[in-house]
Every structure is written in C-alpha cells, then in structure tokens.
C-alpha positions in Angstrom: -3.5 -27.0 -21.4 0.0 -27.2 -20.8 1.1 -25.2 -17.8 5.4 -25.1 -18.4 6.6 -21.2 -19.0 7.8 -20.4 -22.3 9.4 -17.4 -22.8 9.7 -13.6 -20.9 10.0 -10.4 -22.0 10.7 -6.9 -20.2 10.2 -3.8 -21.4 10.6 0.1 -19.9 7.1 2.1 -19.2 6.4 4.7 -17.3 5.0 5.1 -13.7 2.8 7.4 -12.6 5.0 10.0 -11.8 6.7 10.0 -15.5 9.5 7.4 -14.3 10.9 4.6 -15.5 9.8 1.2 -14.1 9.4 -2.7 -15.2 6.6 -4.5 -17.1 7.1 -7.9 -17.9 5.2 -10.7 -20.2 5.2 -13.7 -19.5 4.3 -16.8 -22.0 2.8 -20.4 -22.0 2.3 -22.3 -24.9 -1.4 -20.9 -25.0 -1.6 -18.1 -22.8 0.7 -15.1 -21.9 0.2 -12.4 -18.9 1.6 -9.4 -18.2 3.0 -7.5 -14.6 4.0 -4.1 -13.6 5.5 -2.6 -10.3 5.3 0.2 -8.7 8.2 2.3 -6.7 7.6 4.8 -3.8 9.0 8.1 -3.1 8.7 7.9 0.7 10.7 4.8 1.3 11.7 2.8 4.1 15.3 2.5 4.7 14.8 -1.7 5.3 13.1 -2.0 2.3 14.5 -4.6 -0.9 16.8 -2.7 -3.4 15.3 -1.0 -6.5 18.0 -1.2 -9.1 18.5 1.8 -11.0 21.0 2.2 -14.3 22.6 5.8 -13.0 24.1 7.9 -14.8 22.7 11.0 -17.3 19.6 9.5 -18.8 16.2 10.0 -17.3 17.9 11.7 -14.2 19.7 8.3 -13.6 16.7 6.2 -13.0 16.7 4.1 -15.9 16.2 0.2 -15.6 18.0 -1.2 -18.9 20.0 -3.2 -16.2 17.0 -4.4 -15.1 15.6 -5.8 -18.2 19.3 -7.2 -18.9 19.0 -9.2 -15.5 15.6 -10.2 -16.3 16.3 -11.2 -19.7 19.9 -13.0 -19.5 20.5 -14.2 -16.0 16.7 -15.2 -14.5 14.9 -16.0 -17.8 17.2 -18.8 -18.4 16.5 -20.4 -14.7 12.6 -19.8 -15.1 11.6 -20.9 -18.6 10.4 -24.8 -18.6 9.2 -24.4 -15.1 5.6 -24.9 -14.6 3.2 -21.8 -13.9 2.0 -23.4 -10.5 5.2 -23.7 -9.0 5.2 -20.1 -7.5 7.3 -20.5 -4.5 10.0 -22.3 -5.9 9.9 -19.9 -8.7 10.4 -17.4 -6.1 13.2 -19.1 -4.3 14.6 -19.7 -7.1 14.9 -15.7 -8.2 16.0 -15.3 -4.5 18.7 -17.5 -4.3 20.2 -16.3 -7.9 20.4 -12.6 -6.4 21.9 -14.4 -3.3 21.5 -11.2 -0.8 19.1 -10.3 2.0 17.7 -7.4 0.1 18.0 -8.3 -3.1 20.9 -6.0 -4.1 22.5 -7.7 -6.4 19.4 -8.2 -9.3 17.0 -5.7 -7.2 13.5 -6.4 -6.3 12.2 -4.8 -9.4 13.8 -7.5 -11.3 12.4 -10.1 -9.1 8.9 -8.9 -8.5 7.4 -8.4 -11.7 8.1 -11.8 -12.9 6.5 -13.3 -9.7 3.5 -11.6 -10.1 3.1 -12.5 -13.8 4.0 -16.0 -12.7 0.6 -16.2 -10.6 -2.0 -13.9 -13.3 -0.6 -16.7 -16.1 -1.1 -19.4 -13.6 -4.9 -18.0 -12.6 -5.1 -17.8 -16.6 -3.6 -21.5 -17.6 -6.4 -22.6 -14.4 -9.4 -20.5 -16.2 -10.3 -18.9 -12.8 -10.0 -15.4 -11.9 -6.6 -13.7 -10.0 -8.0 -13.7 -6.7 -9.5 -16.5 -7.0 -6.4 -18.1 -7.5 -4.5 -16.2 -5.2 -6.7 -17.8 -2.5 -5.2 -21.1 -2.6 -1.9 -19.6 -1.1 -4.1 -17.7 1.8 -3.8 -20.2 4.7 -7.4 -19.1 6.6 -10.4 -20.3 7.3 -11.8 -16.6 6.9 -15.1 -15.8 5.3 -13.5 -14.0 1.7 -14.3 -10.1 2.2 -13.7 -6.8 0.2 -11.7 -4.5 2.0 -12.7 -1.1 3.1 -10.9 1.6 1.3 -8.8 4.2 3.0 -8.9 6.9 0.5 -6.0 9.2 0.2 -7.9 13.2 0.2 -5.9 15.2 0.6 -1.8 14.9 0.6 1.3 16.3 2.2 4.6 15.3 3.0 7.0 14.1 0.1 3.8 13.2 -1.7 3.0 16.9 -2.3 4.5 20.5 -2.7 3.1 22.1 0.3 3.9 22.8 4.1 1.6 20.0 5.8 4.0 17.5 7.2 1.5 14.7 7.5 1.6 12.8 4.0 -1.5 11.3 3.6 -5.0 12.4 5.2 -7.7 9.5 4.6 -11.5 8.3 5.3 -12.7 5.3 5.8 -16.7 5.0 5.1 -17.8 2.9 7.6 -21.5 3.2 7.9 -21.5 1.4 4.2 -22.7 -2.4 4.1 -20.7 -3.0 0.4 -17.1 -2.1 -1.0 -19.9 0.1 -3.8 -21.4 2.1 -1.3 -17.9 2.8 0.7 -16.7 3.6 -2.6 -19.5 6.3 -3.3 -19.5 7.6 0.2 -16.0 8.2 -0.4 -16.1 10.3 -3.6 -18.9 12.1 -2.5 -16.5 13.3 0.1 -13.8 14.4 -2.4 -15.9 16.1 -4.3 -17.5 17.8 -1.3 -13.7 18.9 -0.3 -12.8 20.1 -3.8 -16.1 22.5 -3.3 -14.6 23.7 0.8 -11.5 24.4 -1.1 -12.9 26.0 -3.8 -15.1 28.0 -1.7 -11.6 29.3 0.7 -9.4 30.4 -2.4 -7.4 27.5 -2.3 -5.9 24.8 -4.9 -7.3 21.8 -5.6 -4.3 20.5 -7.5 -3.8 17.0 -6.7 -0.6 14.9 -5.3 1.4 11.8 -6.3 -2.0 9.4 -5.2 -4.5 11.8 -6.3 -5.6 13.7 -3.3 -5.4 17.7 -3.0 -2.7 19.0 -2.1 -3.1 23.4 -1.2 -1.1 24.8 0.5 -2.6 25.0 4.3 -1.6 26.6 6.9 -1.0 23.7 9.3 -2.1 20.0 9.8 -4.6 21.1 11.7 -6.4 22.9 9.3 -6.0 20.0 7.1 -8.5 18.1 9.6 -10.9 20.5 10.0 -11.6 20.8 6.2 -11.8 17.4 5.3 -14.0 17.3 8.6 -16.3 20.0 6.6 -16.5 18.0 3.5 -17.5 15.1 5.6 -20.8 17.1 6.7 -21.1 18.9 3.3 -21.9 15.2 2.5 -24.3 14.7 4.6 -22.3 12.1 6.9 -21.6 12.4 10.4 -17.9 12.2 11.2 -16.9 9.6 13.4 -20.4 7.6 12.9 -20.9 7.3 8.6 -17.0 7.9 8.0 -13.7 7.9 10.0 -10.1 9.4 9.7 -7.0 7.6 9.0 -3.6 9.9 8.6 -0.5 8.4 7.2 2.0 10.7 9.1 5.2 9.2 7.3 7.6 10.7 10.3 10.4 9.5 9.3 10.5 12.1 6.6 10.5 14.6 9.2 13.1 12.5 11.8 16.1 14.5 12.4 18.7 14.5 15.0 16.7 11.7 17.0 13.8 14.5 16.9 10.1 15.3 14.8 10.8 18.6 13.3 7.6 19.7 12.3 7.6 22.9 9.3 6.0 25.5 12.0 8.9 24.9 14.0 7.9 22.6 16.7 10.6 19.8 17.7 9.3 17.0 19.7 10.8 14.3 21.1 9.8 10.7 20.7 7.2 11.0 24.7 6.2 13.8 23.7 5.3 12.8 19.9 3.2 9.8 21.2 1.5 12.2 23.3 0.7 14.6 20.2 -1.1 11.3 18.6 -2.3 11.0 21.8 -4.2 14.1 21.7 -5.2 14.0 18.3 -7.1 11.1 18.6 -8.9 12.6 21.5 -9.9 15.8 19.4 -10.3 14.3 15.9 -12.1 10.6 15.2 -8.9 9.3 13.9 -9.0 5.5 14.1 -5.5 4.3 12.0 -2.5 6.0 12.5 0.4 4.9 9.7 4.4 5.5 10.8 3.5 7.5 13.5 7.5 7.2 14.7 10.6 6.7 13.1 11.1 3.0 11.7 14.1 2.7 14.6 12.2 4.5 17.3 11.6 1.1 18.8 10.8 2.4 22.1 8.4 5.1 20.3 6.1 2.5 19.0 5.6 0.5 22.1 5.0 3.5 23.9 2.6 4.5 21.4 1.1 1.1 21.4 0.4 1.1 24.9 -0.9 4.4 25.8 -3.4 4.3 22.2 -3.3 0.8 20.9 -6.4 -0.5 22.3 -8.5 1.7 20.4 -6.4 3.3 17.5 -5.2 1.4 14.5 -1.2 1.9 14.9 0.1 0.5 11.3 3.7 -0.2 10.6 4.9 0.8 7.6 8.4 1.7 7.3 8.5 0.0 11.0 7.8 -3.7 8.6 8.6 -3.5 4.8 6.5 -6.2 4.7 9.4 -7.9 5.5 8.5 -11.0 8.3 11.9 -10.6 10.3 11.0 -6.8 11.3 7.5 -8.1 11.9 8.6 -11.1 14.4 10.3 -7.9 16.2 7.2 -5.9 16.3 4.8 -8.7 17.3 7.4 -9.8 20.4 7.9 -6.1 21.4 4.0 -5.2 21.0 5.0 -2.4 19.2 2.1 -2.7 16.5 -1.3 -3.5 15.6 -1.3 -3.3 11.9 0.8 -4.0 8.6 1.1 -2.1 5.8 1.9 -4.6 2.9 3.1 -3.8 -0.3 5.0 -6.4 -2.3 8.0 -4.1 -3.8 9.0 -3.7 -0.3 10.5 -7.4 -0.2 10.3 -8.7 -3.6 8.4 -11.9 -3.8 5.0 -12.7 -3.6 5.3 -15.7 -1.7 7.8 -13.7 0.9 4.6 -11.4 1.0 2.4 -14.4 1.2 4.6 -15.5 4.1 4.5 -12.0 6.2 0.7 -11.8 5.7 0.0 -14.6 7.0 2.5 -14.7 9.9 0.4 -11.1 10.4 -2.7 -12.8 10.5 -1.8 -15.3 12.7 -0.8 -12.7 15.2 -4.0 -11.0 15.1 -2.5 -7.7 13.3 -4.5 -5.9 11.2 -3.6 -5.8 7.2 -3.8 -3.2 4.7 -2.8 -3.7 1.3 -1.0 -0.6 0.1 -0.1 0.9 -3.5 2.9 3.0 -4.0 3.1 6.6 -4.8 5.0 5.8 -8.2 1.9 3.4 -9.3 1.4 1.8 -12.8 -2.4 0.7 -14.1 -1.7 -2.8 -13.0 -4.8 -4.0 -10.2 -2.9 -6.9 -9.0 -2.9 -5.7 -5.3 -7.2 -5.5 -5.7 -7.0 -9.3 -6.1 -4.4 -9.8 -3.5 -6.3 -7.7 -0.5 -9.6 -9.8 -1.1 -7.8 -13.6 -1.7 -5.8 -12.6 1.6 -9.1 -11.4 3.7 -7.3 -7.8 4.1 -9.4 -5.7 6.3 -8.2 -2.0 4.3 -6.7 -1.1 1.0 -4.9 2.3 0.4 -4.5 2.7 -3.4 -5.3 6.6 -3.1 -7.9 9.1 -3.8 -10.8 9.0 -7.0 -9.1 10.4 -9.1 -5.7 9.3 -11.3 -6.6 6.5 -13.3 -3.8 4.5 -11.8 -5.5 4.9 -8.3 -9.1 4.3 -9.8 -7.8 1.3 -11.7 -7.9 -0.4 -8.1 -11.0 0.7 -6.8 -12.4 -0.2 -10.1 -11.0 -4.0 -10.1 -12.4 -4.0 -6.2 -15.9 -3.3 -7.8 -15.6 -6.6 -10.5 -14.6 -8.8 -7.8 -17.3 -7.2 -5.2 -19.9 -8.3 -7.8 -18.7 -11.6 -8.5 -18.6 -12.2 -4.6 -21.9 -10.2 -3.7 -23.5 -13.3 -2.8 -20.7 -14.8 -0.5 -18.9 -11.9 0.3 -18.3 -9.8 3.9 -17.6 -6.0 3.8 -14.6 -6.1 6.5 -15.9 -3.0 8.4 -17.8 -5.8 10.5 -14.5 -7.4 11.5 -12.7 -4.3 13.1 -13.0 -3.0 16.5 -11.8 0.5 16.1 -15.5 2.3 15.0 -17.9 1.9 17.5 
C-alpha cells in the first residue's frame, strides 16, 4: 500500500467553546485521516502563535488565513512526501514559517497537519495510533494507561465565579485499572453535583466540564469536593487524592498574587500558602503555582515542597524543550504539562517529552479548554508512558471523548498493560 501523501484539505469547525479552529484531511492513495486542534483560554505568554484572521467576523477569531497557509504555501511542500517521514515533515513546516514561535504561518496551521501526518501513517501501517506513536517513544518503559486527573470543579478564566484557582482535580489512586479510576472518578462528580445540590448552589459546568458555583472562597472549594469524596465512600488521601491547577499567572499583577478576597502575597509568602495547603488538604500535584517568570518562585517552591508534592510546569514550559533545559538546570520543577498546540509539532513534542523523561520529570498530557472531539492526545499519553492525563471532568462529550478512547486502548493492552499510579511516589 503506497505510503506518499496525496492531497490536504482544511476546513473551519467549531471548538468547544463555539470558536473557530482547524481540522484538516489528509489523503493517500488508499487511505485518508483527519486532525483537529484545540486552543486555550489561559495561555502562556511563551507559547507558539495561534493565527487568527482579525477583524469583525466571529469577534475576529476567524482562521480563513489559516486554511489559505495550509492550502497554498505548506500543501505544496508536503504532498509526494511519504506518511512515515514525520520529522522531516515537521521540519519541513518549521523551516517554511522560519520563526521561533511560529508567527509567521501559526502553530495552528502547522499542528493539525502533523498530527494527521502520523493517524494516516498508523492507518497506511494497519496498527492502531498509539501503537504507532510508540515507535517515536525512545524508552524501555513497560506501556501504561495514565491516571486521570479529572477536572471537578472549575475557576479562574475557566469559569464565571470568584474562586481564583482554575482547576480543582482528583486523582483515584486506590484503582488497579484506567476503568476503575475512571468510575471512582465519576462517582465523585456525581456525589458533588448531589453536596451542591443539597447547599443551594449551581451545578452549571465550565469550559472542561467541571462545576463551576459561585463559592465563597477556595477553601470552600476543598472542603466540598472533600465531602463528595466521602459521599462516595472513599477515603480522601488513601482511595483518591487532590491535584489543583492554580493557573497564577492569571492573577500575577504588579510582581504580586492578588487573590479576589483581597489578599496580596508576594512570591515567599505564596510558596508558603502552597506550603500550608498541602499540609491541611491531601493535595499531591500542584500546576502553575507561580508566575511563568517567577523563576526564583519555583525553586523556592521546589525546594521547600518538591519532595513530596507534584510541582507541574505549565505556562513555566509550553512544552517547549528550551524553557524545560532552564527548569531541569535550575531545579525549579518536577513535572510537565504537555500539550502539543503549545509548540506546534509533534516531533518538537516528541522531543520535550522525552528530554522530560530522561530527566526524571513527571508527564502529564493535557487538553485545552477550547477542545474539539479529536482523542489524539489518549493515544499519545499511553505510546509516551505518561504517568497523568488532564482532558477534564465526565461530562462534555469533547472531555469524555478522551477518557472514552483511554478505555479502547486500556482493553487492548489489559493483558500487557501497567496502571501508572504504581510508578509515582507522591501517594503513600
């Protein structure tokens, strides 16, 4: 079966959030695939451009440009190629755009065409995505399924409330299977739809399908989802653990964490709030806890907590391997998030996994908030071994697509397959 790339085609959908995105096909003589990206709303100010067209229409975020560059300047270079050849595909697409963010064509012209690049090459092979996939992991690594860190409960610029943290999570750990995490985990949710319910407040969800009330302080946020926890019949702490995606650099101002109660800390005395929260509350991961230039912040935070909390770089990386070189040498991390829009390529995201990896970071594959029904990052977090995934709550069919996709794989695996709770220190 012949294995050279025929023809692409992009067209305008719709994300999750009723924006515009890209979803391209791709063709081989016999087989064609298709890719969709996400976009975020919190977003790192070191992340890869995302080309917009401006202007009046659809509030100016329109991506007609975006299919013109896919369609007239990188189809061109791409067609004849062969399916396999993913990085120089890649590098290719790079070196066209010619900048260090990819400014001039934007990452969401890039990305979509180097993910459909590998699902037609998985197809052309006749073996599943991550299956695939796993020929560019460079490990020796038992394959596992990831535990999921689901999104319950939202704030931040991921909801219309006052709680500044922007994403409050649990990760089932007493569970032997990515099934039984998954159940644990929307027993919970519906357990906290019933506390919410039961205290005359909303359970209207956010951008990743997690509640969103209107509380009355982080806090209170805690203790609720604590509540569920035990409504379920778990034991916080022991069956399930908490993991908060603070997002502080949506609340960085004036080289200070301005907090919506009032409270303004500065960078000491915002590691020691983490501090004291994961002495109170069985918090094991902590996601952009400091400002992505609060350099000193995160070693300081690494050192007082990092042996025994999960410290994960989000906007601190952008999955981008130069920021990560910074981290590892400064020790200012544990963890990385990944997410593929956030540098454009999957073999530059190959490339800052496995540089990860080989530094003994955590990973955690990560949707966005603006999320499509594409399940490409389920394959990706089990061919790369990645110990979490964050694709949101159970609910939103563009979240559930992912846990979903993680089930599939899980039971094609079961036999030869590791849950990768048994690989992380943080639960005791």
């Amino acid at each position: 079966m012949t294995s050279k790339i025929e023809n692409i085609k992009a067209r305008q959908i719709f994300d999750s959030r009723g924006n515009p995105t890209i979803e391209v096909d791709i063709f081989s003589k016999h087989n064609f695939a298709r890719a969709s990206i996400p976009s975020g709303a919190s977003t790192g100010k070191y992340e890869a451009v995302e080309l917009r067209d401006g202007g009046n229409s659809l509030m100016g975020k329109g991506v007609s440009k975006v299919i013109d560059i896919i369609e007239n300047k990188l189809k061109k270079h791409i067609v004849g190629m062969s399916v396999y050849d993913q990085e120089e595909i890649d590098f290719k697409m790079c070196q066209l755009d010619g900048t260090e963010n990819k400014s001039l064509f934007g990452a969401n012209s890039i990305l979509p065409i180097s993910l459909a690049v590998a699902r037609l090459a998985s197809q052309v092979k006749e073996v599943e995505l991550f299956e695939y996939l796993t020929t560019f992991c460079k490990s020796d690594q038992s394959i596992t399924t990831p535990i999921p860190l689901m999104n319950i409960l939202n704030g931040g610029s991921h909801a219309d409330n006052l709680v500044d943290v922007q994403e409050f999570m649990i990760a089932p750990t007493r569970a032997k299977t990515f099934r039984e995490a998954l159940i644990m985990g929307v027993e919970v949710f519906h357990n906290l739809k019933g506390v919410l319910k039961s205290k005359g407040l909303s359970t209207n969800v956010g951008d990743e399908g997690g509640f969103a009330p209107n509380l009355k302080s982080n806090e209170e946020a805690l203790d609720l989802i604590l509540l569920a926890i035990e409504k379920s019949g778990y034991k916080p702490g022991k069956d399930i653990y908490l993991a908060i995606d603070a997002a502080s650099s949506e609340f960085y101002k004036n080289n200070h964490y301005c907090f919506n109660n009032g409270d303004i800390l500065s960078s000491n005395e915002m590691v020691e709030f983490w501090k004291n929260w994961t002495n109170k509350y069985p918090i094991f991961s902590i996601e952009d806890g400091l400002h992505e230039d609060d350099w000193d912040g995160w070693i300081n935070l690494t050192d007082k907590i990092g042996e025994k909390v999960q410290l994960v770089g989000d906007d601190l990386f952008v999955t981008n391997i130069k920021r990560l070189k910074k981290g590892i040498l400064d020790k200012a991390s544990n963890s990385i998030l990944i997410k593929p829009n956030q540098i454009g390529t999957l073999s530059e995201t190959f490339n800052t996994m496995t540089f990860a990896k080989e530094n003994n970071l955590t990973t955690i594959m990560s949707h966005r908030s603006g999320e499509t029904e594409d399940t490409f990052i389920s394959d990706l977090a089990v061919a790369f071994r990645c110990s979490q995934i964050k694709t949101g709550s159970c609910s939103r069919t563009d979240r559930v697509a992912k846990y979903n996709q993680l089930l599939r794989i899980e039971e094609k695996l079961v036999k030869n397959t590791f849950f990768s709770v048994e690989k992380l220190k943080y639960f005791k």
